[in-house]
N, C-alpha and C positions, 0 to 999 in steps of 0.2 A: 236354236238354242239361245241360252242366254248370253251368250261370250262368258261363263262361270266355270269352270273346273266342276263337275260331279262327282270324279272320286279323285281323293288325293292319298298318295301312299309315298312313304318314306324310305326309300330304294338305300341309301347313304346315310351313315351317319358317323361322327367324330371329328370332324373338319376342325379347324382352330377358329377360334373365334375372337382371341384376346385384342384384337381392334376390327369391330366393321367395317371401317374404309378399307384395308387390304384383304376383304375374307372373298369366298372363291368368287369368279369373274370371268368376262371372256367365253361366254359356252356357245360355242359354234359345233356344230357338224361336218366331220370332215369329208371330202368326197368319197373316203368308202366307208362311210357310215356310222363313225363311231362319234360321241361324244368330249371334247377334249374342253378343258375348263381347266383354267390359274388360281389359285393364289399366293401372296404377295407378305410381305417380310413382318417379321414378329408373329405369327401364324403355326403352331406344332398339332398336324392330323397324326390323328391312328384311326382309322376306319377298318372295320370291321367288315369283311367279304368270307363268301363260302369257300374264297382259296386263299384266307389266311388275313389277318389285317397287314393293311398297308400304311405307310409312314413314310412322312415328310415336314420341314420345315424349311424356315424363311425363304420363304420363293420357289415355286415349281410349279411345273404339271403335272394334270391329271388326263387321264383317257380310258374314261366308260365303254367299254362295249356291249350293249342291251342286250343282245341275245342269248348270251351265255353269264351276262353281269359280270364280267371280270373288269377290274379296276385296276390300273397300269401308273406308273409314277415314273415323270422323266425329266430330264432336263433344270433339273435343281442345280441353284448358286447362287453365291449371295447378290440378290437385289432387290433393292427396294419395292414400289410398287406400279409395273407397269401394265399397261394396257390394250388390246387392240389385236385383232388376228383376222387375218384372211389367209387364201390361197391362190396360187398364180394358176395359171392357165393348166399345167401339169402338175397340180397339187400339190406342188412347192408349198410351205407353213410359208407363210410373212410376217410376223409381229412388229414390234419396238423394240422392244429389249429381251431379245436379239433383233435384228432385224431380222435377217435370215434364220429364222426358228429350225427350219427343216433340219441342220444341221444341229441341234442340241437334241434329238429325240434319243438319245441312248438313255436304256433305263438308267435309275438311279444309282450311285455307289452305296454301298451296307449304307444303314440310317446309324447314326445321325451324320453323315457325314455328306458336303456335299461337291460337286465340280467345282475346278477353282472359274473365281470371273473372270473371262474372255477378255483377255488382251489382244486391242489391236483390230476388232470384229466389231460392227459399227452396234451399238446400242444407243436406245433415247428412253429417259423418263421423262413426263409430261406430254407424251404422245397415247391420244387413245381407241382411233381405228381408222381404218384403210379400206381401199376399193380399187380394185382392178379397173381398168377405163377396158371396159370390151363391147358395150349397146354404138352403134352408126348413131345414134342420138349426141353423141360428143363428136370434134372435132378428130378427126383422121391422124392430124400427128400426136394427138393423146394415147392414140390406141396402143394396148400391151405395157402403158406404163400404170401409175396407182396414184390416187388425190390419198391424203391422211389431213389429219386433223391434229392439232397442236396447241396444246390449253398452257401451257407454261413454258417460258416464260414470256414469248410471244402469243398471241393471237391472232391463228391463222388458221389456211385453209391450206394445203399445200401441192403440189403439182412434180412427180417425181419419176424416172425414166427406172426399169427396170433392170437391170445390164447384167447378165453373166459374166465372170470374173475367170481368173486362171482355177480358183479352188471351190466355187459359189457362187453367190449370187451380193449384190450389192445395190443399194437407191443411188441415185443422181439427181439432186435437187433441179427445178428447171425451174420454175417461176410459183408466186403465189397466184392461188385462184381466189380467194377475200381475204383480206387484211384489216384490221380493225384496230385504228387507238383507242376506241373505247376499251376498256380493262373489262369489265361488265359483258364482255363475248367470248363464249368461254364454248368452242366446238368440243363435244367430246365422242361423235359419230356420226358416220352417214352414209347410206345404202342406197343402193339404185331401188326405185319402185317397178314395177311391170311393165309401163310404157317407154322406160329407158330416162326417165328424170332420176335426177339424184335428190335423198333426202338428206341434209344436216341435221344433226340434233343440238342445238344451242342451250347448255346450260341457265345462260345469261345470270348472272351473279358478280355486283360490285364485290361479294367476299368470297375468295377464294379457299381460303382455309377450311383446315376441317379439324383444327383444336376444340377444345371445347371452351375459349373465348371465340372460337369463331364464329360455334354454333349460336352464340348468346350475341352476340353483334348484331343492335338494333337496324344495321345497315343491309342484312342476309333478305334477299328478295327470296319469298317462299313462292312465290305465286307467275311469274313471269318468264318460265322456259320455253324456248320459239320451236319453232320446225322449219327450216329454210327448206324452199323447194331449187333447184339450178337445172335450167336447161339451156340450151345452146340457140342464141340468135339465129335464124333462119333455115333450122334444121328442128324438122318437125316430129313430134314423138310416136311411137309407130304402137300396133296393136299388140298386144300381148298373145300369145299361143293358150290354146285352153288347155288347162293343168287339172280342175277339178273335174272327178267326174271324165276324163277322157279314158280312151281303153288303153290297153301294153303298148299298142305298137305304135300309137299316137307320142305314148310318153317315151318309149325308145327312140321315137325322130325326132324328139325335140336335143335329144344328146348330141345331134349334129350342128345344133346353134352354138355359136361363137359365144352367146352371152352366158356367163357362171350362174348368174343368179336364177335362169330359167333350170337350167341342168340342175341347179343346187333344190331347188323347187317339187323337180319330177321325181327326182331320187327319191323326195318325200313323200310322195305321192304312190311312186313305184311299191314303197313299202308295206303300204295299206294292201296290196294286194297277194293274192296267194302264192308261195315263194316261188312251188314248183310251177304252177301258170306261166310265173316271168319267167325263169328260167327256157320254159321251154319256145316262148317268144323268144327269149335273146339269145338263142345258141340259133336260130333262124336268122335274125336280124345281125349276126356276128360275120354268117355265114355271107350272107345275099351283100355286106359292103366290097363297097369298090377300092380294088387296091389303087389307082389312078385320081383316087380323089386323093388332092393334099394336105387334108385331114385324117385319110386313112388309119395313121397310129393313132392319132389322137382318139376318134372313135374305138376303136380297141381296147387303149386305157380307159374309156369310158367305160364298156362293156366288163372289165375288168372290178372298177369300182365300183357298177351295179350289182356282180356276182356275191361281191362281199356282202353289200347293205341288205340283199335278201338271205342271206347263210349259205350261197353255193356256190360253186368253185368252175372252173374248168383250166385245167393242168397245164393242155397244150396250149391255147391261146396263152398262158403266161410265161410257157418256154420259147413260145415262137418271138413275143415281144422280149425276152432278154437276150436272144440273139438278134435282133431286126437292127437297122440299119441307124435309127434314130436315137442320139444317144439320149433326148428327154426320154422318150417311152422308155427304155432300160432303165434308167433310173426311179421310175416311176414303178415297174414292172418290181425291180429288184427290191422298191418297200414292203410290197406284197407279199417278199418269201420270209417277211416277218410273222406272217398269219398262216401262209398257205405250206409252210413246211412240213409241218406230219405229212402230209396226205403227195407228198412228191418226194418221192425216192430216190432221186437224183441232187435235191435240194441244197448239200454242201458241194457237189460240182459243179453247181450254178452259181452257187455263195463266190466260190474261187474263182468261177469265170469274172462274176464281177468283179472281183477287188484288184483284179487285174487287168481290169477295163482302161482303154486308151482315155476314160473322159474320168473326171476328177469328181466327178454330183455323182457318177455310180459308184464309184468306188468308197465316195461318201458311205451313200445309200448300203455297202456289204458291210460298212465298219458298223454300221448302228444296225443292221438286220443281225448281224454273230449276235448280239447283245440280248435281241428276244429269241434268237434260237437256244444260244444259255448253253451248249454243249463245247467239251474239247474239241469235235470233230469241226465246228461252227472256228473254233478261234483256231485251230489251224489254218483254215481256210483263210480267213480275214488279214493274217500275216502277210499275205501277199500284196495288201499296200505299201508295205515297207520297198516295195524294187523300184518302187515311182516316186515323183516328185510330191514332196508332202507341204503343204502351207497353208495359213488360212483358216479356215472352218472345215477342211479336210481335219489338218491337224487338230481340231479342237475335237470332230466328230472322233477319228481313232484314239484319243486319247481318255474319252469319254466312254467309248464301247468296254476298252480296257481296265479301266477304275470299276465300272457299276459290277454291281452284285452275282450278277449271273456270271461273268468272266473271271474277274479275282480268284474264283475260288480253284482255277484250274491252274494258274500259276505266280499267285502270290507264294507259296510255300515250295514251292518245285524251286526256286533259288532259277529263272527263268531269264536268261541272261538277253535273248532276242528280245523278247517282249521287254523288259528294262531297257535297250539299247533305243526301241523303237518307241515308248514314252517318252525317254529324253528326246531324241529327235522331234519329235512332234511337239515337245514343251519349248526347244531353242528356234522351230518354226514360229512358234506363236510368241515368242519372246521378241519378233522382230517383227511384227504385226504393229501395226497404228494403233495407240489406246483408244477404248469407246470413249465421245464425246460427251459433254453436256451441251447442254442447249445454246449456252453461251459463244462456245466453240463452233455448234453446229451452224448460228446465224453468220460468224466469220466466213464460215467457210462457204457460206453460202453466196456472196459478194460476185457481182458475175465477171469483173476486172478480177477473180482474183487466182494469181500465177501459184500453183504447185511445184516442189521441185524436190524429187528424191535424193538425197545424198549419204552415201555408205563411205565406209572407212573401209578400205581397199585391203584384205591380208598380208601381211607381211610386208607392205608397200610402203608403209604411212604415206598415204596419199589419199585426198580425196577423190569421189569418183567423178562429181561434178566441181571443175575447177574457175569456174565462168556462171555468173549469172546477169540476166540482163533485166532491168525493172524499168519500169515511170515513176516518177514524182510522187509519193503518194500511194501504190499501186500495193494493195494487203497482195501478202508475201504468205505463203503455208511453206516450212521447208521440215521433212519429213526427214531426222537424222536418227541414221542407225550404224551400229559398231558391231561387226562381227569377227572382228578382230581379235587375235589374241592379247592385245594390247587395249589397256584403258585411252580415251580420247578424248575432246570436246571440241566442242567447234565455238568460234566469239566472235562476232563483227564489231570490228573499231573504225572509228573517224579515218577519213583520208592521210595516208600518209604517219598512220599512228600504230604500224606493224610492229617494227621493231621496240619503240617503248615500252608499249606494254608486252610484247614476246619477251623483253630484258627484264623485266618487271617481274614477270613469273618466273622467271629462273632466280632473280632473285627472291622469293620465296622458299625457293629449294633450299637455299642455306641453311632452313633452319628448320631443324625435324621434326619441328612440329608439323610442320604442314605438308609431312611424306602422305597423309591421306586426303588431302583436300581436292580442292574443282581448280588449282591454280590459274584461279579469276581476280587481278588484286586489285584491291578494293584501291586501291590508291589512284587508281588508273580509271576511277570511274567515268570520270568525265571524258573520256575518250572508248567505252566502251557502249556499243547499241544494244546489243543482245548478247547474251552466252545462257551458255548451257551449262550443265552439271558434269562432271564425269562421266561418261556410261561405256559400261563394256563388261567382262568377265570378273571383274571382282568388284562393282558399284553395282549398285540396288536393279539396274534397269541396261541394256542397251539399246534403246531408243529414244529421243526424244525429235517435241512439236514445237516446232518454232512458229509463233503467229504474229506478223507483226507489220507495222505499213512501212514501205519501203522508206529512207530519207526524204525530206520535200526539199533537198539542194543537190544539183546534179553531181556527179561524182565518180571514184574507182573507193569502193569501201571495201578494202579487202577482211576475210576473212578465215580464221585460222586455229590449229587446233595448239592452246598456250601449255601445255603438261611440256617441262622445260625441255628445249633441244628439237621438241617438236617442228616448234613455229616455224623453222628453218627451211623447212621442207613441206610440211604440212600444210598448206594455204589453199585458196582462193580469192579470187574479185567480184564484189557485185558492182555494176555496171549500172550506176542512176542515173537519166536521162530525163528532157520535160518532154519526149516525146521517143517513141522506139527506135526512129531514123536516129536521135541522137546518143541516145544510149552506144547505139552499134556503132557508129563513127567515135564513141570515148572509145570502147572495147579493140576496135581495131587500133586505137593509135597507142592501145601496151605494148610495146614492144619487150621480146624479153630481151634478158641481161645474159643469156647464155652466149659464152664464149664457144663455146664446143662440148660434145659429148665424148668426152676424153676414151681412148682407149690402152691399153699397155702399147699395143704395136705403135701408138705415138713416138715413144720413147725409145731407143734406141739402149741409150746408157745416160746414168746422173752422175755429172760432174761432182766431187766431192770440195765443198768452197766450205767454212764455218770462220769466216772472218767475220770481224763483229758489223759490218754493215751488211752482209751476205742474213747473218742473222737477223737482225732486225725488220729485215724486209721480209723475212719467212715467217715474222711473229706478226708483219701487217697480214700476212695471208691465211695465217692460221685464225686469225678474227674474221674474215673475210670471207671465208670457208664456214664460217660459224663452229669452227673444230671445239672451242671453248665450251657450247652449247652441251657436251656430253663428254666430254675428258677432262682430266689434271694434266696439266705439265709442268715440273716446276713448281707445285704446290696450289696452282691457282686454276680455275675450272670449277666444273662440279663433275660430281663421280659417278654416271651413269653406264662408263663405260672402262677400260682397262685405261690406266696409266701410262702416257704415249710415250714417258722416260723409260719403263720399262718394254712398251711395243719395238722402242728403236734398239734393247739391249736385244732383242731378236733376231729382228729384223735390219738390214743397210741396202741402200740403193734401191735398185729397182725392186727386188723382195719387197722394202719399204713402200714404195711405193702402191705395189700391187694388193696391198691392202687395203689402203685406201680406195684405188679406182675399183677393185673387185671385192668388196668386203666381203661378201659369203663366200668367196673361196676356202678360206681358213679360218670359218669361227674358233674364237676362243671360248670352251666349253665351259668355262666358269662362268662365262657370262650368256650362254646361250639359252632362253627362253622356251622354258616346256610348257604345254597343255597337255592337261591332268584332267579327264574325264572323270570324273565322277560314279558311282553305281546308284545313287541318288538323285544324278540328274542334274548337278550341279556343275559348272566349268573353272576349272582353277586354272592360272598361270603362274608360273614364277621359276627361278633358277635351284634346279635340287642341288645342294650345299652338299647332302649328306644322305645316304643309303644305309640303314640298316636291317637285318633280318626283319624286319616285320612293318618299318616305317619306312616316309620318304620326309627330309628335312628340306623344306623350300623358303627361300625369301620371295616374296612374291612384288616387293618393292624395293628394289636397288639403292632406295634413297633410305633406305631401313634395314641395312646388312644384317643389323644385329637380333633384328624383331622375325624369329625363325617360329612358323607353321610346320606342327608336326602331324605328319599322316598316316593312318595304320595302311598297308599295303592293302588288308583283303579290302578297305572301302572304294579301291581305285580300279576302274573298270580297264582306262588305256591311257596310255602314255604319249604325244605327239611332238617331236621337236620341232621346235621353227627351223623350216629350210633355208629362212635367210636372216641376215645378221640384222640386229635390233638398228646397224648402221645402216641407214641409205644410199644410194650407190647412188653416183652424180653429184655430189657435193663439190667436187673440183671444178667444174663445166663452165662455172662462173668466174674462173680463174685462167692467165695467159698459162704459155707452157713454162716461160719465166719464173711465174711464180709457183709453179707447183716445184718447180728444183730447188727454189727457195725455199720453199714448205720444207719439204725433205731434209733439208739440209739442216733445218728448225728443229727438226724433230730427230734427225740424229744427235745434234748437239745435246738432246735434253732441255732444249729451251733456253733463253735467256737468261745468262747467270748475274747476280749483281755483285761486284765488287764486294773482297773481303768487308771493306771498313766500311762501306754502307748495310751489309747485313741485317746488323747490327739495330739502325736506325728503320731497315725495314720490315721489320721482323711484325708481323700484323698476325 
């Protein structure tokens, strides 16, 4: 032949068209056979099929299947336009954006509506294709991870470790394989060839753009794109298997080869042939494998996704692989009962076995198979991820099966309170997920000095959960902060020794109500502050944030702390700079703390009752001392985060007294005790209910704004939580002798420090 097409026929049509550079892309074949092709943002298809037109906009997939022509639409949400798709050894999707694709396959929500974008799930634009490392032609410890290519905003080649996660799958950058300051090298694919060389495909282009000055820029090389070849110094490239022209059972053993691209090859090859021919070679060659070989499952799944790419089934080997022992094969096996369900009558007892599976990629795998089974019986079944640990691309897959079209329609309108319960859940999983990066971020993070460190806000505790960090001079920092607390947070690193000023600094903001909504970051305080964060938690926009930044270059104790007033007090940490790790951990050890003791009541016997005015005054050093001011009045002066300690003491005397402080959740006072307010929208409120009426609940949701009252109708409120412990931290005394805390007491039964009638007057502020 002539390498020409002789007949050309028009299978599709209605794709969007409104920019070429994003119109469809990416058309690989997947391992069982079907056709799967992108595109990419500004883009609205209606294509017309014999089961109905199908529809999609800015960003999704598509998945052709020839034999029957049905056209499938998934995994739409807003993004721009990304690139690049393979599959891992067990037919895992891989792309860019998502990385982890597999997990976005749930059909689509009604049009035109699409999934929301993945918070937290690693995505890249400017990434345009991938390769598994599986040919002995590369180097041993490559193998089972993937090279990709990366045209913006770097130019590279890149080298990345494949890792299964608690909920997924996820890359780990290792090293680059070519790097290029020329700008003019522009990788945008590369495949292994047959003898186990890999191919690049280099754009080459000083102009990258594709405006339409870009295209007119007399500087656009039309004529100069490379073809890199890469093989491995001292490792020789081996013979390829013959593919064309070989018979079944030749192209059946080649499914036992480790390399994709062969298997990916024969499969095409297999299909030239007559269906039932192969079939009846491969229900032999299914038969005569060895369970003893450690590929065993893996050939199975093979024999599985050849059943499909010729149109025929076999029932048992797919039941036998969703109970077998491997949890890839089930995962794999469990995609399948997205196609092979008519024809298995057991098929929702399988669905439920999966989603109830120990391993978190099958249970995946039943959330997005309900979706193409499209029945109630299907989404009853798939509820049973709800009894397991949800986060991740788990989360994003169930949340995804439950929005698209085929589900909705079983219990949007049933007033379906599980399924709601189990959306929210799976949206306040993914709300505490890492944001996807950009490229900018992505090269940070890629730094190979560079130290991660997760730190959450502990519930109910305010307390961090990492309270120690240790760095070098210089050393980029990633600190991964998230709030799942019912309480808003932030975290701020200030200069050595610059805790208190700026923690004084932000409560002095509180005075003044303007700033009852703010990140209580003050700006006055700049020059003693490194990094802060925003607010995040249950009533700000987000609760997580990424801190990126290089540790100090002067060795040091930079503590860091959460400034929303009263907080600081309690709320802290130290990062620990050093020129070298030995000395870091020799500063870290020499904090010693300032705790006196972890106070208990049985300290106490009985408090002596003293309120002579030097008895006094040394109780008001201890009440600053205790940082009690940080979230009380007494006396008129504090701020008002918490009850008024002149009327705590009309309560309370003595030891009573006392024992509220050293055990504050014993006795919350209910006016001030903090609820969560679930939401039936998915939303999470906090704040103190004022007020209960027939049909409403009235909450302040910010104590520094008594009067700024959120009103709530009752039926929008799924559940109600009270905090089991008091907004007060328990330990504030610890720092304190026993002296002074009967001091304290004695402070606080007085009412605080009175000032003489005739200065009153003159003090009157």
């Amino acid at each position: 032949g002539d390498g020409k097409a002789d007949l050309r026929r028009i299978v599709l049509s209605g794709f969007g068209t409104e920019d070429s550079h994003h119109a469809l892309h990416d058309f690989a074949w997947t391992p069982d056979g079907d056709l799967i092709f992108r595109e990419s943002i500004f883009h609205h298809s209606q294509v017309e099929t014999p089961y109905g037109p199908i529809r999609q906009q800015n960003s999704g997939w598509f998945r052709f299947q020839p034999r029957d022509q049905k056209l499938l639409s998934f995994g739409t949400y807003p993004s721009t336009n990304p690139w690049g798709v393979t599959f891992d050894d067990w037919g895992q999707h891989q792309a860019s954006h998502p990385v982890f694709a597999a997990a976005f396959h749930a059909l689509d929500p009604p049009y035109p509506q699409q999934n929301p974008r993945p918070a937290g799930l690693r995505a890249y634009s400017g990434v345009c294709g991938a390769e598994f490392v599986d040919f002995n032609t590369f180097p041993d410890e490559l193998q089972g991870g993937f090279i990709k290519v990366r045209y913006k905003p770097t130019n590279r080649v890149e080298i990345h470790k494949w890792n299964e996660t608690a909920f997924g799958y996820d890359e780990q950058y290792v090293g680059d394989l070519i790097f290029s300051k020329n700008l003019s090298f522009i990788p945008v694919d590369l495949r292994y060839g047959p003898r186990g060389a890999m191919y690049l495909c280099d754009w080459y282009n000083p102009v990258k753009g594709h405006a339409q000055y870009s295209l007119r820029d007399e500087r656009r090389d039309r004529h100069s794109g490379r073809i890199w070849r890469i093989t491995t110094k001292g490792k020789p490239l081996q013979d390829p298997p013959k593919i064309a022209d070989a018979s079944i059972e030749q192209l059946l053993d080649i499914h036992k080869r480790p390399e994709y691209r062969y298997r990916y090859w024969a499969k095409r090859e297999l299909r030239m042939h007559d269906s039932n021919a192969v079939k009846k070679s491969l229900d032999k060659w299914v038969n005569a494998l060895d369970p003893a070989d450690p590929r065993f499952r893996h050939h199975q799944i093979e024999a599985i996704w050849i059943y499909r790419n010729i149109g025929q089934t076999n029932p048992d080997l797919l039941r036998a692989l969703l109970k077998c022992e491997d949890h890839h094969a089930r995962a794999a096996a469990v995609e399948q009962l997205r196609y092979w369900h008519p024809i298995i009558s057991d098929s929702i007892e399988l669905l439920n076995q999966a989603a109830n599976d120990s391993n978190s990629i099958v249970r995946m795998q039943a959330a997005i198979a309900a979706s193409y089974i499209g029945s109630q019986e299907a989404l009853t079944a798939m509820l049973g991820v709800a009894d397991h640990p949800l986060g991740g691309h788990l989360a994003y897959a169930v949340a995804s099966s439950l929005n698209s079209h085929t589900m909705r329609q079983h219990w949007e309108d049933s007033d379906n309170t599980f399924v709601q319960q189990l959306l929210r859940r799976a949206s306040q999983a993914q709300n505490l997920q890492e944001p996807s990066v950009g490229a900018k971020q992505a090269q940070f993070d890629s730094q190979k000095n560079l130290q991660s460190v997760k730190i959450r806000c502990l519930p109910e505790r305010m307390r961090f959960s990492v309270e120690q960090i240790t760095a070098t001079v210089g050393q980029p920092l990633k600190i991964l902060f998230t709030n799942e607390d019912a309480t808003d947070h932030n975290m701020v690193f200030v200069q050595p020794d610059a805790l208190a000023e700026v923690g004084l600094a932000a409560n002095e903001m509180a005075r003044d109500p303007k700033n009852a909504n703010s990140d209580f970051v003050p700006t006055s305080k700049k020059h003693l502050i490194i990094e802060a964060s925003p607010m995040i938690g249950p009533t700000r926009k987000t609760r997580i944030h990424v801190f990126r930044f290089q540790a100090p270059d002067k060795p040091g104790v930079y503590p860091y702390v959460c400034t929303f007033p009263g907080h600081w007090v309690i709320m802290k940490g130290i990062l620990v700079v050093g020129k070298t790790t030995a000395e870091a951990e020799e500063l870290l050890a020499a904090q010693k703390p300032t705790i006196v003791q972890q106070w208990k009541m049985t300290d106490f016997e009985t408090v002596v009752t003293n309120q002579d005015e030097a008895t006094i005054m040394r109780g008001m050093d201890a009440f600053m001392k205790a940082r009690c001011h940080q979230c009380h009045k007494v006396g008129g002066h504090g701020i008002n985060l918490g009850p008024e300690l002149a009327d705590v003491s009309k309560r309370f005397k003595g030891l009573k007294l006392l024992e509220q402080i050293i055990e504050p959740s014993k006795d919350v006072n209910e006016k001030y005790r903090v609820q969560q307010l679930i939401m039936r929208d998915g939303r999470v409120l906090s704040g103190v209910i004022v007020k209960t009426t027939a049909d409403q609940y009235h909450i302040v949701a910010n104590l520094l704004l008594p009067t700024v009252i959120q009103k709530l109708p009752k039926k929008s409120v799924d559940e109600i939580i009270p905090a089991r412990l008091s907004p007060m931290p328990q330990g504030l005394l610890d720092t304190l002798t026993a002296d002074e805390i009967i001091d304290l007491v004695n402070f606080l039964e007085a009412g605080g420090f009175k000032l003489p009638e005739h200065l009153k007057k003159e003090h009157n502020h």
